[in-house]
Residue, then its C-alpha position, 0 to 999 in steps of 0.5 A: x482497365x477500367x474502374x467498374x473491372x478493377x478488383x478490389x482487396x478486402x482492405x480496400x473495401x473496407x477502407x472505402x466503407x470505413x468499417x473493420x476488415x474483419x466486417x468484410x471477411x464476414x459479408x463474403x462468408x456469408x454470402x452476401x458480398x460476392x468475392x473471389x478467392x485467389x488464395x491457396x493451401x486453405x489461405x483465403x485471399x479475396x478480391x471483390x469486383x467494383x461492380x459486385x461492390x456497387x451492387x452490395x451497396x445499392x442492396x443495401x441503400x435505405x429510403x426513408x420508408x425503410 
């Protein structure tokens, strides 16, 4: 499997951006950090792709005109 297919948990994501989990849960509700729930009887258990996370991050690069 390769690194851009693997699914990460919401742990994982915040470990690798170092901020809270609870930071993550929201971006997912939100809607801006696409994930998919695999939980089930109203549990939410997400994993979020590496590529939908690259792609969270790119969105949210600064430049020096921001």
């Amino acid at each position: 499997m390769s690194s851009e297919s693997k699914e990460l948990t919401v742990e994982q994501v915040a470990e690798e951006l170092q901020v809270h989990k609870n930071l993550v849960y929201s971006w997912i509700q939100a809607g801006e950090l696409p994930a998919i729930d695999i939980g089930r009887r109203g549990k939410h258990v997400y994993r979020i792709s590496r590529a939908d996370l690259n792609a969270f991050k790119q969105a949210r690069r600064t430049t020096r005109d921001n």
